[in-house]
N, C-alpha and C positions, 0 to 999 in steps of 0.2 A: 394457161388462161388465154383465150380468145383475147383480143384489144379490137375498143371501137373505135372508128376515126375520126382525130381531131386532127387540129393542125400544127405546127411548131410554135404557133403561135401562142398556143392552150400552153406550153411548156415553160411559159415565162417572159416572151417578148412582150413590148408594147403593139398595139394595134398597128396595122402599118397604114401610111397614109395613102388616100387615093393611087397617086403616081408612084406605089409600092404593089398594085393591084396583080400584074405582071409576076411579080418576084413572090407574093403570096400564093398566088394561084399554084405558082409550080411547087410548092411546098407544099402546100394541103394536099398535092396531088398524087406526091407521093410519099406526107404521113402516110392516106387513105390505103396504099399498099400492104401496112402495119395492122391492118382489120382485121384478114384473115393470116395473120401470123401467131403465134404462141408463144411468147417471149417466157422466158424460164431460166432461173437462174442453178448450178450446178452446187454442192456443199461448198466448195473451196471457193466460190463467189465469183464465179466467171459468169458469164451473160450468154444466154443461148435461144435460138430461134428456132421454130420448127413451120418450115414453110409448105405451102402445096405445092404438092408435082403430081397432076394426075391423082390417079385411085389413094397415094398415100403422100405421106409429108416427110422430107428431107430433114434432118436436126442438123446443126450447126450454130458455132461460133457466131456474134454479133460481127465480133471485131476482124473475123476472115474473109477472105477472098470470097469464098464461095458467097456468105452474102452478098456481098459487095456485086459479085455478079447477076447472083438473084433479083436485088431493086434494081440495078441498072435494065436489064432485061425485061422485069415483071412493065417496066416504066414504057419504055419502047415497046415493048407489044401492047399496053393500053391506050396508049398517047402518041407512039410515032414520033418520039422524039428523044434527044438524048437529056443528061444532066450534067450537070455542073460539077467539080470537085465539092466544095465550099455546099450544094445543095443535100449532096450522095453524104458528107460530111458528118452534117446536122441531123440528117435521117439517122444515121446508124446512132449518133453518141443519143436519140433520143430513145433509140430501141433500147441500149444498151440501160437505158437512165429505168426505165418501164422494167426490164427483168429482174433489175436489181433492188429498186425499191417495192414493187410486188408481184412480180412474178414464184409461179411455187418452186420449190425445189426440187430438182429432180438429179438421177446419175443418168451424167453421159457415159455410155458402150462403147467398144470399139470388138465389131466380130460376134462375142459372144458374153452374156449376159444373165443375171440370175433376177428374176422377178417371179414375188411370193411362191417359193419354192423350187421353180421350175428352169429350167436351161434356155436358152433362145440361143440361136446361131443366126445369124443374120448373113442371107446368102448375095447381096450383092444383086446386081441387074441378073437375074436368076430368072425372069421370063422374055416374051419375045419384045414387051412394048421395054426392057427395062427396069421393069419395077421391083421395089423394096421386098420379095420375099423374105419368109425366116421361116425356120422349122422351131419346134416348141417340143421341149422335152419333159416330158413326167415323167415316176414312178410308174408308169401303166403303159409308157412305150412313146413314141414322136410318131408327131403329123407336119405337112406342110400349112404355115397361115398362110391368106393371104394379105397384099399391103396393106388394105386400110385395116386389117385387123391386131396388125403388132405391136405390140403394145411397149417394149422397153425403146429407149431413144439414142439409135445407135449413129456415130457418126464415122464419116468414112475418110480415110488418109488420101489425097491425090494419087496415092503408085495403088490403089486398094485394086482387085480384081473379082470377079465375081465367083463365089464357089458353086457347082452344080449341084440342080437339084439330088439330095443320098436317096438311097435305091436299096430297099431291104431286099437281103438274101443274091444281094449281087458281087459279094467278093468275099472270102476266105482269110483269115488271118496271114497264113502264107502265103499271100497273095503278092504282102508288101515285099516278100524278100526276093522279086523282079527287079523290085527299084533300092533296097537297101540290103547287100550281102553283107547280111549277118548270119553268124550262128545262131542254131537253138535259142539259147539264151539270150544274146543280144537282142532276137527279133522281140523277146519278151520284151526286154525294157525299153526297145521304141515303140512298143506296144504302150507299156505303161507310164509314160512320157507324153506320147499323143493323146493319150484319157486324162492326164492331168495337165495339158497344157488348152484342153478344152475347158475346162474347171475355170467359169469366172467367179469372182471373189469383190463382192459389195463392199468389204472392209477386211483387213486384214490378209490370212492364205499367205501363201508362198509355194513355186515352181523348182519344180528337182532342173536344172541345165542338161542339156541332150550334149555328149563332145561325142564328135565321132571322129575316128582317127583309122590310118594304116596307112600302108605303104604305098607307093607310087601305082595308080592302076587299079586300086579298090574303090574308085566310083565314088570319092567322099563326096565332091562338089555334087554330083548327079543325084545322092540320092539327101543331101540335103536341101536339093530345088524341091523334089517329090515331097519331101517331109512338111516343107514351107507351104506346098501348094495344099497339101492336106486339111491346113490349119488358118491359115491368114493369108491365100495368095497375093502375091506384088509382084508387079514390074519391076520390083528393086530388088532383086535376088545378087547372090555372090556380093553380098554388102563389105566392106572395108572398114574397120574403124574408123571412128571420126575423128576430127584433130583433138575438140577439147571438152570435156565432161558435160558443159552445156549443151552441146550438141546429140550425145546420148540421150540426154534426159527430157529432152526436145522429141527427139524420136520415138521412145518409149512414151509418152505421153500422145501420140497422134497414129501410133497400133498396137496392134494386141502381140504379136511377135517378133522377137528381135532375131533374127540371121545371119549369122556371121561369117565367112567364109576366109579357108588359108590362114585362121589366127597362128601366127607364130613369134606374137613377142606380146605380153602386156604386159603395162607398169602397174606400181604399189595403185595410182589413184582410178583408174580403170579399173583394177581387181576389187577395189571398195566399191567403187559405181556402181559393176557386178553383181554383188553380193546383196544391196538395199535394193538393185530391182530385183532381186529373184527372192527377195525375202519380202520385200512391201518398206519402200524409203522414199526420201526425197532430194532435191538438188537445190539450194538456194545462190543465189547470185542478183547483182545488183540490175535493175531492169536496163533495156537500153535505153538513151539517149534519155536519162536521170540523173538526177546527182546521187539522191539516198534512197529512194522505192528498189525494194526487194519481188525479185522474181522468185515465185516457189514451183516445182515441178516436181509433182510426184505420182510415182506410179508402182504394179507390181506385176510383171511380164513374163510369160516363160522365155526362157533364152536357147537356143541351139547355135551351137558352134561344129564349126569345121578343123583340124589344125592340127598341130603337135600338142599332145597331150600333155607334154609337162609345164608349157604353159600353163592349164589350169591346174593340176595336179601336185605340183610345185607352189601351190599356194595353199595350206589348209584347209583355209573360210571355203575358198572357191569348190574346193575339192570333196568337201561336205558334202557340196549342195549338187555333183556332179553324180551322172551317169555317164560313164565314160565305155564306153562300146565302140568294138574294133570291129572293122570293117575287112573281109578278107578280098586277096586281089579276085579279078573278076576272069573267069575262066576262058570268056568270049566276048570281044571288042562288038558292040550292036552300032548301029547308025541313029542318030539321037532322031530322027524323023521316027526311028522305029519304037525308040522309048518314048516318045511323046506321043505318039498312038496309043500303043498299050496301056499309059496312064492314060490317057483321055477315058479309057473305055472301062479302067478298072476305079477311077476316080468316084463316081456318083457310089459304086458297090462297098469300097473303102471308107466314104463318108457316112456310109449305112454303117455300119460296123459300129463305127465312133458314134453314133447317135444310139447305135445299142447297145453301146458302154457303158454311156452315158447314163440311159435309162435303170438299168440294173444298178448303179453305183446311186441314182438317189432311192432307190430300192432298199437297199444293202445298207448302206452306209454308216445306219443309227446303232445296227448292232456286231458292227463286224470289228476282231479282233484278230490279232497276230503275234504270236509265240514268237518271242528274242526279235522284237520289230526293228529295224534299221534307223539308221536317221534318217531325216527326213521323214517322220514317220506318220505326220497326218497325211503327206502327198501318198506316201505309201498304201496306207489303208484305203485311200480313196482307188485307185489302181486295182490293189485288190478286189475291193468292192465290187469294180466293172469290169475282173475278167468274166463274169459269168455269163455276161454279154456279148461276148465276143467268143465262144465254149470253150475258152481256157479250163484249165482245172485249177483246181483250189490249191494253192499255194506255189503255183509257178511261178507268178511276177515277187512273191515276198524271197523266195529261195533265190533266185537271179539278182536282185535285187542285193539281199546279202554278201552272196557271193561276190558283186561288182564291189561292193565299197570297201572288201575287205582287199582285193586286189589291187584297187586304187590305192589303200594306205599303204600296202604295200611299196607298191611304184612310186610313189610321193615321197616315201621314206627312202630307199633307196638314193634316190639325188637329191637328199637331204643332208645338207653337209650338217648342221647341228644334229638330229636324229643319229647320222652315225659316229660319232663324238659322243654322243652319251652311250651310247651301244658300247664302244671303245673305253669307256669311262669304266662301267661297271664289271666290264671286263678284265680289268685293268686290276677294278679295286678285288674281283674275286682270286685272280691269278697273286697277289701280291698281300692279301691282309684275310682270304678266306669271307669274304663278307660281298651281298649282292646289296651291296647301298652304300650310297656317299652320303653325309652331310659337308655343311658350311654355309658362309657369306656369299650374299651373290656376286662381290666382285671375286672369293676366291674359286666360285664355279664358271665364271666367266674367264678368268686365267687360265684354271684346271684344262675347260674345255679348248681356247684356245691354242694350248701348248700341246694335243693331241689330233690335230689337222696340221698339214703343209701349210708351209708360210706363204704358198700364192694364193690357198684360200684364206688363211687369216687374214690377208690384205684385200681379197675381194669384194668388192662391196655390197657383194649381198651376204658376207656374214657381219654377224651382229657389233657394234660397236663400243658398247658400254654395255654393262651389267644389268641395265633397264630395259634397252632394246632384248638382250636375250630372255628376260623374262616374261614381257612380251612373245616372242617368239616361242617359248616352252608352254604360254597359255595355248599358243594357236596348234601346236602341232603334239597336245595331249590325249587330244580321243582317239589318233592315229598311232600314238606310243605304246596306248593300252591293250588297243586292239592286237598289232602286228608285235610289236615286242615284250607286250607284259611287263611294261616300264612303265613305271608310276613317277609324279613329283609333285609333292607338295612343300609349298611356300607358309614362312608364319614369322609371327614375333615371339621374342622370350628373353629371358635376362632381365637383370637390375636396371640395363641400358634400354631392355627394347629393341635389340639389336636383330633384323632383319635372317630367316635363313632358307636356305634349301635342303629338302630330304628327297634324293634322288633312289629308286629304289626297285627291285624286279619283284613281281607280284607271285 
């Protein structure tokens, strides 16, 4: 909604008296700023402004900087003159007072966008003046808008960079594997990674995590800069974990893609973090400089990491939601002036690609289906949906796809000291009683298993401690049991007592 202008005065004050003329004036002067501003508030009740810049309007926070810069500036270019804290102040908490009592609702974007059916990419200073371009994807193919014509309200992170105009029929699928040595397969799933990590999600959705790993000299850090610049470029590349979970969820909340590079250690609370952005969660904590107001931050982001893979791998939840693709070493050392050429040139042809993914996948989408589908499996269908856009064949990204996660449980299993304890178990019980299944209590399968590992891993702290934490741990690393070793377990009650048990069992 437009606002007309009044003064701070209209907001509640007493009239001010003559020898307040001075102090009034400069306040009317720069409600009157607030005229042509759009105050709007977001579902989760944050306060939002959408200003002019030229041909189209900038969105942003009440309560940010960027405002803050906008009246100060908008003020000075009208009047030649500066403001006051105490003035800049009173303006903002009035905007703020306007979007929240009737301002409409709208969603704030970050990159890329779904409005009434369709894709938006918002490309960033994408012409020569600057300006707010976006490309607009249907069912029927993409066009470039231009600014005053785009319609969803995207806002942009400080490190944000502008993506190039995409350019149909200017790059090849195989194109990307200049900047990402993958195999065959591999190249599929950052193929179908980048088509779902385009996928913005109004509500709900959830992003498969890109890990890309190998050995010293396979170009991980290099081609997960290319893979970032694809999708959300920033200044802020080769990212590092942050110290403390607020700080993730801060960042995921202010872009569309998190980037991780070199991950080689996360903890239990990180791996949860993980997992609610790449599924659709949130982060609450106490606000600052509060006693009791709560901060909520939620968001649902695709993730790419760089690292040792058993990092994520080594966590089931994590490892779910991974596509984990190995990067082979790189046969010939290039000069990064030469790889940032070559992407510069291949960048608009590649972003063509993705906007014709795109289009075919909301083509597809309503009626496509997938024989033994993976998990992950609505990211999956959507993937499939928009290889046809990109002239993949029909059922390359579902087969790779498979194929990956069954590898991964593999590999997760593998340096899974419980996994291989129950392996060990049933082995145990077939060699010695003829029988591929155990029962009992959970604390006597928590002995059992204990007493079937080295005593440095029984004392290690990442095995389990009590008979709760491991049944915990037998929920999380069950789909990967079924799959790779046709281990089954189920938990129940029974008896006069109600007496808790386990049926450990091969399928």
């Amino acid at each position: 909604m437009a606002n007309d202008g009044f003064s701070i005065a209209d907001a509640g004050d007493d009239p001010p008296a003559d020898g307040d003329a001075p102090k009034r004036n400069r306040r009317d002067k720069l409600a009157l700023l607030l005229s042509d501003v759009d105050l709007w508030r977001s579902p989760d009740g944050v306060a939002h402004a959408s200003v002019p810049m030229g041909r189209h309007r900038e969105h942003m926070r009440v309560q940010s900087r960027d405002c803050r810069t906008f009246l100060l500036t908008a003020f000075y270019g009208a009047h030649g003159a500066g403001l006051s804290g105490t003035a800049l102040g009173e303006t903002i908490n009035l905007a703020e007072a306007r979007a929240l009592s009737s301002g409409d609702v709208k969603l704030p974007w970050r990159r890329f966008a779904q409005h009434e059916g369709d894709i938006w990419i918002d490309l960033g200073g994408g012409d020569p003046e600057g300006e707010r371009r976006a490309v607009r994807i249907t069912g029927e193919g993409w066009r470039i808008i231009a600014p005053a014509e785009v319609t969803p309200c995207f806002l942009r992170a400080p490190d944000s960079l502008p993506l190039p105009c995409p350019e149909p029929d200017g790059a090849k699928p195989a194109d990307l594997a200049q900047f990402v040595n993958a195999d065959e397969d591999g190249l599929a799933l950052i193929w179908a990674w980048l088509l779902c990590a385009a996928r913005p999600f109004a509500e709900g959705g959830s992003y498969p995590i890109a890990l890309l790993h190998g050995e010293q000299g396979s170009g991980k850090s290099g081609a997960s800069r290319a893979l970032q610049s694809l999708i959300d470029p920033s200044t802020l590349t080769g990212r590092a974990l942050p110290r403390e979970e607020r700080d993730l969820f801060i960042s995921a909340a202010n872009r569309h893609l998190l980037a991780f590079d070199n991950l080689s250690g996360l903890g239990d609370a990180f791996a949860d973090c993980f997992c609610r952005i790449a599924t659709g969660g949130g982060f609450s904590a106490r606000a600052l400089h509060t006693d009791g107001d709560e901060s909520i931050f939620t968001a649902v982001r695709p993730l790419l990491f760089n690292g040792i893979p058993s990092t994520i791998l080594a966590r089931p939840d994590l490892a779910d939601r991974a596509l984990s693709i190995e990067l082979r070493p790189l046969a010939q050392r290039r000069e990064e002036a030469a790889i940032r050429g070559d992407f510069q040139r291949l960048q608009p042809g590649l972003l063509g690609l993705i906007c014709d993914g795109l289009a075919a996948a909301l083509r597809n989408i309503a009626g496509m289906k997938i024989a033994d589908p993976p998990r992950m499996m609505d990211a999956a269908l959507w993937a499939e949906a928009a290889a046809p856009g990109l002239g993949l064949a029909p059922g390359v990204i579902a087969t790779a796809w498979r194929a990956n996660r069954h590898q991964a449980d593999r590999a997760a299993l593998e340096v899974d000291d419980v996994a291989q304890a129950l392996v060990a178990l049933l082995n145990e019980q077939r060699e010695k009683e003829g029988r591929d299944e155990w029962r009992g209590g959970p604390t006597e399968l928590f002995t059992r298993l204990s007493s079937l590992v080295p005593e440095r891993v029984s004392r290690s702290p990442l095995w389990p401690k009590t008979a709760n934490v491991l049944g915990t741990k037998l929920k999380r690393i069950a789909p990967g049991m079924r799959a790779v070793h046709r281990i089954d377990f189920i938990a129940g009650k029974g008896g006069a007592d109600g007496a808790r048990w386990w049926h450990v069992r091969r399928l």
